[in-house]
C-alpha positions in Angstrom: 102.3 118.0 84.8 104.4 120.5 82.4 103.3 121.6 79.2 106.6 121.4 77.5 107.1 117.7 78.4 106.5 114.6 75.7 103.7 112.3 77.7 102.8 109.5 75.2 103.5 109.2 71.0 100.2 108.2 69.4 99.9 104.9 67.8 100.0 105.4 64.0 100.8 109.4 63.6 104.3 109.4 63.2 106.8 106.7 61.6 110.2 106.0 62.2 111.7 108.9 61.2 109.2 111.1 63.0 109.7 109.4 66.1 113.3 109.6 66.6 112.7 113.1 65.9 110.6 113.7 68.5 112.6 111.8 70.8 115.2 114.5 69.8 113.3 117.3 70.8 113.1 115.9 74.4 116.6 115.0 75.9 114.7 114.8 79.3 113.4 111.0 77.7 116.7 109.3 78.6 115.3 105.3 78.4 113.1 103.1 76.5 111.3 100.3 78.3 109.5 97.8 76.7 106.8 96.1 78.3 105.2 92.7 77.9 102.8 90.9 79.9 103.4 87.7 81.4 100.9 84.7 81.9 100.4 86.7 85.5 99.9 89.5 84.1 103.4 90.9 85.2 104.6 94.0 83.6 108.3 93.7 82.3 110.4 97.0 82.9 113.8 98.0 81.9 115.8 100.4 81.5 117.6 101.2 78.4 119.3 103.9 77.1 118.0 106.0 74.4 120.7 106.2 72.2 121.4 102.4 72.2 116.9 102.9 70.8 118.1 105.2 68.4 120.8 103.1 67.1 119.1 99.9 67.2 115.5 101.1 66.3 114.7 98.5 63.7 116.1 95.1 65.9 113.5 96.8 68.0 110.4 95.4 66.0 112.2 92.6 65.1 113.2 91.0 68.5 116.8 91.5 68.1 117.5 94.2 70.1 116.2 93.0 73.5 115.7 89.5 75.6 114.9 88.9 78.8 114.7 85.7 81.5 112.0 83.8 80.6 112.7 81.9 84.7 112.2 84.7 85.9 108.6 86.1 84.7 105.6 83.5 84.5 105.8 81.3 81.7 105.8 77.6 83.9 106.5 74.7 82.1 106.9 76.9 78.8 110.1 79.4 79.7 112.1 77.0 81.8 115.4 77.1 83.6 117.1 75.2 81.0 115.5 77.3 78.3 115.0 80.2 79.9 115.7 82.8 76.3 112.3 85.2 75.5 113.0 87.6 72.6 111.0 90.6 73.1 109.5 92.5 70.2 108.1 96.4 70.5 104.3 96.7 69.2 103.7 100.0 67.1 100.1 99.6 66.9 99.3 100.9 70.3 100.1 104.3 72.2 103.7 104.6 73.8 103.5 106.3 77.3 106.8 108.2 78.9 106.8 107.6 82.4 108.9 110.5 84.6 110.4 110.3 87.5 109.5 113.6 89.3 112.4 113.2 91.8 115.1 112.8 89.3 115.7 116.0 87.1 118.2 116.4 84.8 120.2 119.3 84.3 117.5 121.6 82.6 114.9 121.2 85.9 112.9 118.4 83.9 112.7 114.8 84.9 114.3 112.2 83.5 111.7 110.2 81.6 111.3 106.5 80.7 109.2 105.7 77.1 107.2 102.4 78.0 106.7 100.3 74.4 104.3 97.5 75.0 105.6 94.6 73.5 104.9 90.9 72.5 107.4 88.0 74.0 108.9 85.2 72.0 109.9 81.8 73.0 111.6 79.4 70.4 109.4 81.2 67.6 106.3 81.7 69.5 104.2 84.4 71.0 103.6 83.4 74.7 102.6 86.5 75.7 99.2 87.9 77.4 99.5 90.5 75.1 99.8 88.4 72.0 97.0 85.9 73.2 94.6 88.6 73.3 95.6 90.3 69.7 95.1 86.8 68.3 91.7 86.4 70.0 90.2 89.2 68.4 91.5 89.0 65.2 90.0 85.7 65.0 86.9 86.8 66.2 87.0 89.2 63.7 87.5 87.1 61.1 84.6 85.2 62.0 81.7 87.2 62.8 82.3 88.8 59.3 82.4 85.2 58.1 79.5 84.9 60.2 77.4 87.8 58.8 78.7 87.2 55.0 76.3 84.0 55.8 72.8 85.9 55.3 71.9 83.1 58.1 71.6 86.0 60.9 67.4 87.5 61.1 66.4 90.3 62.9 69.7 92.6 61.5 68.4 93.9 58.7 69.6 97.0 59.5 73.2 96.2 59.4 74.5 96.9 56.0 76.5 93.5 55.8 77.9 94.7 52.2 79.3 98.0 53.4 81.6 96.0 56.4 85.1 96.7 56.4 86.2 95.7 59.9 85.1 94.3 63.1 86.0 96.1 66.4 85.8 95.2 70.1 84.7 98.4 72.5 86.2 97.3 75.7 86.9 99.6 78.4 87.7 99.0 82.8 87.7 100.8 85.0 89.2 101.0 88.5 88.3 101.0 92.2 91.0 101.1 94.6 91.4 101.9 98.8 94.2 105.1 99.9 94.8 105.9 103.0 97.8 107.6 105.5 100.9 105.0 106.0 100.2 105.0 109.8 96.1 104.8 109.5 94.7 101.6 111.2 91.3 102.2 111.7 88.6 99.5 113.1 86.8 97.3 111.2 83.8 98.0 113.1 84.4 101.3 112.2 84.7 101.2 108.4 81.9 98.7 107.9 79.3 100.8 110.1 80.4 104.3 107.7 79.6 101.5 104.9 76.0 100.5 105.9 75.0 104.3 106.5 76.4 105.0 103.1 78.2 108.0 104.6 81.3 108.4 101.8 79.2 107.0 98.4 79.9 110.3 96.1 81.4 112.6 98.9 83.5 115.5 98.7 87.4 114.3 98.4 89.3 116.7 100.5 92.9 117.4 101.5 95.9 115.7 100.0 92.9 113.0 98.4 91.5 114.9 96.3 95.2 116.8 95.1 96.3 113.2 94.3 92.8 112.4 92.4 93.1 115.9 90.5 96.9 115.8 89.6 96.3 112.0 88.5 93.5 113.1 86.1 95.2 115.9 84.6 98.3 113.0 84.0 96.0 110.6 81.9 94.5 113.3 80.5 98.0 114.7 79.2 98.4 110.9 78.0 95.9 110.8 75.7 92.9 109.2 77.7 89.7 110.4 78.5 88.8 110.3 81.9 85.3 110.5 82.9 85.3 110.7 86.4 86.8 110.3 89.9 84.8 109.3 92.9 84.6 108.1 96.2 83.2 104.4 96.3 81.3 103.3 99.0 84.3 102.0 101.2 86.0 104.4 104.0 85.6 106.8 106.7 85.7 110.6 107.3 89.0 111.5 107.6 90.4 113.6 110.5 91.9 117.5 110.7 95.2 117.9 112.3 95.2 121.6 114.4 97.4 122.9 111.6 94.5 122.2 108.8 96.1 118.9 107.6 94.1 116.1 106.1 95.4 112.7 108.8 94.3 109.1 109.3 93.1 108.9 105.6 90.8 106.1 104.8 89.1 106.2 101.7 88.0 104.0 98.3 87.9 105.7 95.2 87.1 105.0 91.1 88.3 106.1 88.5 86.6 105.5 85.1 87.7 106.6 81.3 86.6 106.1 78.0 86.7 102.6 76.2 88.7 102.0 73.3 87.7 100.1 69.9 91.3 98.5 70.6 91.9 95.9 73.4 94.9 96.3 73.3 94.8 99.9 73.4 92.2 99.2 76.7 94.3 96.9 78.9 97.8 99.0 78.5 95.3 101.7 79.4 94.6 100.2 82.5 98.1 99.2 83.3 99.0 103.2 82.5 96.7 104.1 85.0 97.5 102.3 87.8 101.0 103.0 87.5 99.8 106.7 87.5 97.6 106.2 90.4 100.4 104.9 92.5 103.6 107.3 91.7 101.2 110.1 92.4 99.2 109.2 95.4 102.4 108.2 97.0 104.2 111.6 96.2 100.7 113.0 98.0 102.1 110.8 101.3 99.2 108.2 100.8 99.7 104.4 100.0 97.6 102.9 97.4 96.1 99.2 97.3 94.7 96.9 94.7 93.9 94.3 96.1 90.3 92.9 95.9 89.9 92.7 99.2 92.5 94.8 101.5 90.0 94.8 104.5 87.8 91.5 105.5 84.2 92.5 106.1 84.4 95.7 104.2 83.7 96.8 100.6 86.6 95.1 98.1 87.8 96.7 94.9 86.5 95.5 91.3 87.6 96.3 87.9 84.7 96.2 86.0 85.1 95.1 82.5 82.9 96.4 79.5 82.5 94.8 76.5 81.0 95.5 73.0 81.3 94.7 69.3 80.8 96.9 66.4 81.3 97.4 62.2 83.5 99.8 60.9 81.8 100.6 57.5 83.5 101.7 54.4 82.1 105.1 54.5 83.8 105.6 57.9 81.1 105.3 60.3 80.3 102.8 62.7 77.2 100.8 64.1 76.7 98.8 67.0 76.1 95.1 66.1 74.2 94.4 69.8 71.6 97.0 69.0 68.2 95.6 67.9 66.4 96.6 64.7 63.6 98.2 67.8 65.1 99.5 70.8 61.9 100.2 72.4 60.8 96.4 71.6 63.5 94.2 71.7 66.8 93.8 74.1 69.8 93.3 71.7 69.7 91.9 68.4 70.2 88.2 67.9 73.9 88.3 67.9 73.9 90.3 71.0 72.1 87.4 72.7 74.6 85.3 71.3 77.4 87.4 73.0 75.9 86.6 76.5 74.7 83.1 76.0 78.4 82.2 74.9 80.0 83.7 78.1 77.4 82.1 80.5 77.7 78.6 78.9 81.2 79.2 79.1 82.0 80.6 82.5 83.6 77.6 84.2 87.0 77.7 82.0 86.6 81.3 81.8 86.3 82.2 85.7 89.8 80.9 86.2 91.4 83.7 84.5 89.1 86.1 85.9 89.1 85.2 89.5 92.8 83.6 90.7 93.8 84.5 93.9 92.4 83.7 96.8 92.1 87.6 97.4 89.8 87.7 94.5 87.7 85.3 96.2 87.3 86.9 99.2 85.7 89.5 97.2 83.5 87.7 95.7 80.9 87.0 98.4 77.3 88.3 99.2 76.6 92.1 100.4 79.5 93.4 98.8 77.7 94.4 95.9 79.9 91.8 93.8 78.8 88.7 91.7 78.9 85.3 93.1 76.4 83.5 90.5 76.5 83.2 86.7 74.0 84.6 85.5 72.6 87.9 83.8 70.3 90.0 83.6 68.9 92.5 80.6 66.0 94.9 82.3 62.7 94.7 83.6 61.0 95.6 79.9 63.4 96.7 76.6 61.4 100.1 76.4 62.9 101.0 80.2 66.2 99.8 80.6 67.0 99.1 84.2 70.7 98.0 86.0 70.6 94.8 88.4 74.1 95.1 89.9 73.8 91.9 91.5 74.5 89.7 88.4 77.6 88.5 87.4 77.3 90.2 83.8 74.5 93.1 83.0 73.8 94.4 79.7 73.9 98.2 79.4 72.3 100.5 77.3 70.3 104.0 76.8 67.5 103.6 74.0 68.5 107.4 73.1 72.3 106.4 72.4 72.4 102.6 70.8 76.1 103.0 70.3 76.7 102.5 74.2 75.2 99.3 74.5 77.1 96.8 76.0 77.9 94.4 78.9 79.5 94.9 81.9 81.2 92.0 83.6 81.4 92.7 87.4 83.5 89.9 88.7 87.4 91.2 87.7 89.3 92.6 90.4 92.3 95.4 89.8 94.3 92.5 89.7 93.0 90.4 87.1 95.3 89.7 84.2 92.7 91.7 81.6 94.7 90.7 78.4 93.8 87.4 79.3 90.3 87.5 80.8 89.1 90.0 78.0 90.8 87.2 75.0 88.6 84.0 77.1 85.4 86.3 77.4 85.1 87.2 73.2 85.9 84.0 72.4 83.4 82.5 74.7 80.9 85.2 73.3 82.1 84.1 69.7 80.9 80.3 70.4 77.6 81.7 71.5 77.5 84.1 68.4 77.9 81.1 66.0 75.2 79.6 67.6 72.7 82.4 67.0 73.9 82.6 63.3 73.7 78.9 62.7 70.4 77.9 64.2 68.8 80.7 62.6 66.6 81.4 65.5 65.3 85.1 66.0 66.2 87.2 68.5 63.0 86.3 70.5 63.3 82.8 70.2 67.3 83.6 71.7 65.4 85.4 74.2 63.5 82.8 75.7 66.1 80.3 75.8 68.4 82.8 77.9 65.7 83.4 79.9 64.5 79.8 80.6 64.0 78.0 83.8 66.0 75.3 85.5 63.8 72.7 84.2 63.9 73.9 80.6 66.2 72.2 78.1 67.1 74.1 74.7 69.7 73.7 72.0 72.8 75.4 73.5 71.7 76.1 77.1 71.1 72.9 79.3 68.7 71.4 81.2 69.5 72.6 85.3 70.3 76.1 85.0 68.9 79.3 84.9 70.6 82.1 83.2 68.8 85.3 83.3 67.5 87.1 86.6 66.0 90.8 87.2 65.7 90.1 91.1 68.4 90.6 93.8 70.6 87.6 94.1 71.8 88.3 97.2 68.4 89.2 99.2 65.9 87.1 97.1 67.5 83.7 97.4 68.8 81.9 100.1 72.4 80.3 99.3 71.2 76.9 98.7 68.0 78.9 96.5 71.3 80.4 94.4 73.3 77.0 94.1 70.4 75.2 92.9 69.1 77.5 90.3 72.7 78.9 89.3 74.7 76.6 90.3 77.7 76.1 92.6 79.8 79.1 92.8 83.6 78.0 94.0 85.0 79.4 96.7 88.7 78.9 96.2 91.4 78.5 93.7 91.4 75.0 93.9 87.8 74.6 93.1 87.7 77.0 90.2 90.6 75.1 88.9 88.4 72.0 89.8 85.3 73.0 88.0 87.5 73.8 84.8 88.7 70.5 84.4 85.1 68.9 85.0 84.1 71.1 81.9 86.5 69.9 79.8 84.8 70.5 76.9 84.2 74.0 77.3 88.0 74.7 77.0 87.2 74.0 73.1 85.6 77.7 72.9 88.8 79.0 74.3 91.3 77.0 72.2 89.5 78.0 69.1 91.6 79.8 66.4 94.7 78.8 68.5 94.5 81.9 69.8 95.5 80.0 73.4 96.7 76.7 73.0 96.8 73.8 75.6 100.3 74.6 76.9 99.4 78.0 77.5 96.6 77.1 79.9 98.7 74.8 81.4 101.1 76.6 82.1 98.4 79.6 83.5 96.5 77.2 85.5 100.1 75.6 87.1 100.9 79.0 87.7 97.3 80.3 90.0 98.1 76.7 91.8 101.8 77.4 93.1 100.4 80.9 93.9 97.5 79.8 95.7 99.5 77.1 97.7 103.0 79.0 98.7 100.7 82.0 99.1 98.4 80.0 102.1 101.8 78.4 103.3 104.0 81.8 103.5 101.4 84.1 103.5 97.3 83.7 104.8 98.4 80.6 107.5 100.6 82.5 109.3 98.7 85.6 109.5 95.9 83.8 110.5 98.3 81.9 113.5 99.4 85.6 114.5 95.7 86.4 114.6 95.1 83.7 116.6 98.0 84.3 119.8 97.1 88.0 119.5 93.8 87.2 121.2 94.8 87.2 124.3 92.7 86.4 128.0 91.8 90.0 129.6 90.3 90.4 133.3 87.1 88.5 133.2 84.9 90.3 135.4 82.0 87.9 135.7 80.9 84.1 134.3 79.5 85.9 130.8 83.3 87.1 130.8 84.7 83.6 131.0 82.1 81.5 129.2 83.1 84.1 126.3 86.2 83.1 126.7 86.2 79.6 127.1 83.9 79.3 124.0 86.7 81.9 122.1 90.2 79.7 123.7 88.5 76.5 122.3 88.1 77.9 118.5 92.1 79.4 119.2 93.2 75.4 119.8 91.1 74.2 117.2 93.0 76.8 114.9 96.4 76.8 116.2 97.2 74.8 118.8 98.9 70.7 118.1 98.4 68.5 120.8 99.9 65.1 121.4 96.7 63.5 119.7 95.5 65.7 117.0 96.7 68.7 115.0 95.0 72.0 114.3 93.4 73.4 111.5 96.3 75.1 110.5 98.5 72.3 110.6 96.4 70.3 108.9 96.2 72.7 106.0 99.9 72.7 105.2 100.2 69.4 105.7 97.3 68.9 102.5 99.2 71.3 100.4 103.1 70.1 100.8 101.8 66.2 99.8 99.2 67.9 97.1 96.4 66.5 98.4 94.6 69.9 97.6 90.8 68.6 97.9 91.4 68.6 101.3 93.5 71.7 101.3 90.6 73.5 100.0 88.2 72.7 102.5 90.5 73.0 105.3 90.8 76.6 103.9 87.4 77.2 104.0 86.8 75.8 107.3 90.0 78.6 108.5 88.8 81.0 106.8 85.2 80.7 108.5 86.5 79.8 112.3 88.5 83.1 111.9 85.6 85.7 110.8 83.5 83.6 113.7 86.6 84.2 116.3 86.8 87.7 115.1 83.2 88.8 116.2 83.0 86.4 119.3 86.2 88.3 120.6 84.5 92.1 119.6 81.7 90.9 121.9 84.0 89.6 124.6 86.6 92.5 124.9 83.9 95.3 124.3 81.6 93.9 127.9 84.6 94.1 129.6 85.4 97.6 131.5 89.0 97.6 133.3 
């Protein structure tokens, strides 16, 4: 980081003239980029020359200036091959970032930089973009809960001076958990999840090359304008290992990084994307390689992205108050449309989980003693007076009686990959159905408080009979899994089934399409596009590895009969796998053979069934090669 160089032009402080002056004072900016967000949650990046910005600064903001493929970024069944134009238009209501390429200096020692625009993307006249889906969202939110409280329906908020309203804003803030480790590093399973039971790298000391890359990264966001508070090791990863010259080797660690939340969701998910981009370019130039993924190592700790979200009134006098906090803090939980907020996204959750959760990655997260959520359901604290954090919920409400204004909920279930422009947009307007609810029925915010925390064989006005929604014990080791389906419901456990359960709950896609903020082609088109994932990924991708898996498990010198019963028991789950014969094909066959005619009920268990056969040859073949001594 130099002190001299531009890192980001805040939204709002200068206008056009001002910023083509500063662009002037830094030749070393030599391209503009603007970047929207696809349906997968694709960044665009280009690179375009700065004076051709100058020149053309107003076709800029008007979608003149630049188009782009629309076949080749994600917009199925909406950007086609025979219609392929998308106009894109720059958005001057959030921060622009520079991005520099340290190993390209220009002719003064500085290096040449890129400015990143976020933008919005047109397709014969209309906004397609994740971007644009979530800016609509929450201005019709907005709109409504000031509708909403205009209404004198809502008890229990006396204390909100509805009159003295002059906006509605979202807090909404992620944050990031991520594995680095050496290019060459390929340590043991065994290994990494025995370091993870001890708890031997939760909060240690980052050392070497690590904790350069975690301290230059910092220092970067910082220079661009957002707050970090903090850097960690997560509970994933082993010690690393000391070279005899000193050096940090065989790196392999999980980290977090968290920053401040934003009263602009826009402002948070480009944020995010900033940050990640960060994280990579400079843990790479530290000679460590950075994954996202939500799962990079089975039977190890996976990577979240937890998601916070919050809503408060801007009043005229300038100040601000948190509509979640109660009248009594000590007394009460939230205030009524607080328990709206939750009760909309649990009701909700089955049309909002596919954008959330849709790869099959992100479900391999998702599963018990891994500290991330398989149930929906919630949970508040053990009293209001001592607030408490269950993080074995899908969504938790936090808050510190001594500072209302952090009150909020935190949604575990994202993964670094989740397209957050689009999750965050389904999640307030799944709380905004709940919030018209608690406005509308006029109930008080204990009489909310008992329906959320109802039992299965309750029945109330919004949430149904079969369900339970609230839960202060530990899903994962106070229920058994058929204890969990039955009082929270099924969880799915692929693409296929969360796409499944969406279209069963038809009617809950109303709370999404509300204020046409997305519209039926646009979740189409997003649901057609997790599908062709999901299948070409398990064709091209997860079935062969899983067949290379398989043949790598080879026969070793049995010693005794233990030695070859092992074996026998471990070649018979191989065939079942991967091995055709004249009569009968394998699991693996099978599979692709489901997904190429579309007959994806069956794909989807056939994947499960791989999936399990695999962990289960995994350990059996642990046991088998480690009792054998030659």
């Amino acid at each position: 980081m130099k002190k001299d160089l531009l890192y980001y032009i805040p939204a709002g402080q200068y206008g056009k003239e001002g910023v083509l002056s500063l662009l002037a004072q830094h030749p070393e900016i030599k391209f503009v980029s603007l970047i929207g967000i696809d349906l997968g949650g694709n960044d665009t990046d280009e690179r375009i020359p700065i004076e051709l910005f100058r020149k053309n600064y107003e076709d800029f903001f008007a979608g003149k200036a630049v188009q782009t493929d629309g076949s080749s970024v994600v917009f199925g069944n909406i950007a086609t091959l025979n219609d392929a134009r998308v106009d894109m238009i720059a958005d001057s209501s959030v921060n622009w970032y520079v991005d520099y390429n340290y190993e390209h200096l220009d002719k003064n020692d500085l290096p040449v930089g890129t400015l990143r625009i976020p933008a919005f993307l047109i397709h014969n006249n209309e906004l397609i973009d994740s971007r644009s889906i979530l800016k609509r969202s929450c201005d019709y939110v907005a709109g409504r809960i000031k509708e909403l409280l205009n209404s004198n329906k809502l008890k229990g908020m006396s204390h909100v001076p509805v009159d003295q309203i002059q906006d509605i804003a979202f807090t909404t803030g992620t944050e990031l958990e991520f594995w680095v480790r050496t290019p060459s590093e390929n340590e043991t399973v065994q290994h990494l999840s025995t370091s993870q039971r001890l708890q031997e790298q939760y909060w240690q000391k980052m050392r070497g090359n690590v904790r350069t890359a975690m301290e230059e990264t910092i220092s970067e966001l910082e220079a661009r304008g957002l707050k970090v508070e903090m850097g960690h090791k997560e509970v994933g990863g082993i010690k690393p290992k000391v070279d005899d010259e000193g050096h940090i080797v065989d790196v392999c660690e999980q980290l977090e990084l968290d920053w401040r939340f934003t009263t602009n969701p826009l402002q948070a998910c480009d944020n995010e994307l900033e940050v990640r981009i960060m994280v990579r370019e400079i843990f790479r130039k530290n000679g460590l390689d950075v994954s996202f993924k939500a799962k990079p190592i089975q039977g190890v700790a996976g990577s979240g992205k937890h998601t916070h979200l919050g809503i408060i009134a801007k009043l005229k006098n300038g100040k601000s108050i948190n509509l979640m906090v109660p009248e009594d803090t000590e007394k009460e939980y939230l205030s009524p449309l607080g328990y709206g907020f939750v009760m909309g996204i649990l009701k909700n959750y089955e049309v909002i989980n596919p954008f959330v959760t849709s790869t099959t990655d992100a479900f391999n997260r998702l599963k018990p003693g891994f500290e991330a959520p398989i149930c929906i359901v919630t949970s508040l604290g053990l009293t209001p007076k001592f607030p408490s954090r269950n993080r074995t919920i899908l969504i938790g409400l936090i808050r510190d009686i001594g500072n209302p204004k952090a009150t909020r909920f935190e949604l575990r279930a994202p993964n670094p990959f989740t397209n957050a422009y689009i999750a965050v947009a389904a999640l307030y307007l799944a709380a905004l159905e709940g919030i018209e609810y608690a406005v509308e029925s006029g109930k008080t915010g204990q009489e909310l408080l008992a329906e959320l925390s109802k039992k299965a064989s309750e029945e109330y006005e919004y949430l149904k009979k079969g369900r339970e929604y609230r839960c202060e014990k530990n899903i994962f080791d106070d229920f058994t899994q058929e204890e969990r389906d039955a009082i929270f419901g099924k969880p799915p456990a692929t693409v296929w089934e969360n796409v499944k359960i969406m279209k069963e709950n038809a009617e809950k896609v109303k709370a999404l399409l509300s204020g046409n903020s997305f519209t039926k082609p646009i979740i189409d088109s997003f649901i057609q596009t997790i599908l062709f994932r999901w299948k070409n990924e398990l064709i091209d991708r997860i079935i062969p590895y899983t067949e290379s898996i398989v043949r790598g498990y080879k026969k070793l010198k049995c010693e005794d009969l233990l030695d070859e019963k092992r074996w026998e028991e471990i070649n018979v789950l191989r065939r079942e796998l991967a091995k055709d014969t004249v009569n009968s094909k394998c699991i693996c066959s099978r599979l692709k053979d489901a997904l190429e005619t579309g007959d994806y009920d069956t794909a989807s268990e056939l994947q499960i069934e791989m999936m399990k056969k695999t962990e289960v040859l995994n350990d059996l073949y642990y046991v088998y090669k480690l009792n054998i001594l030659d």
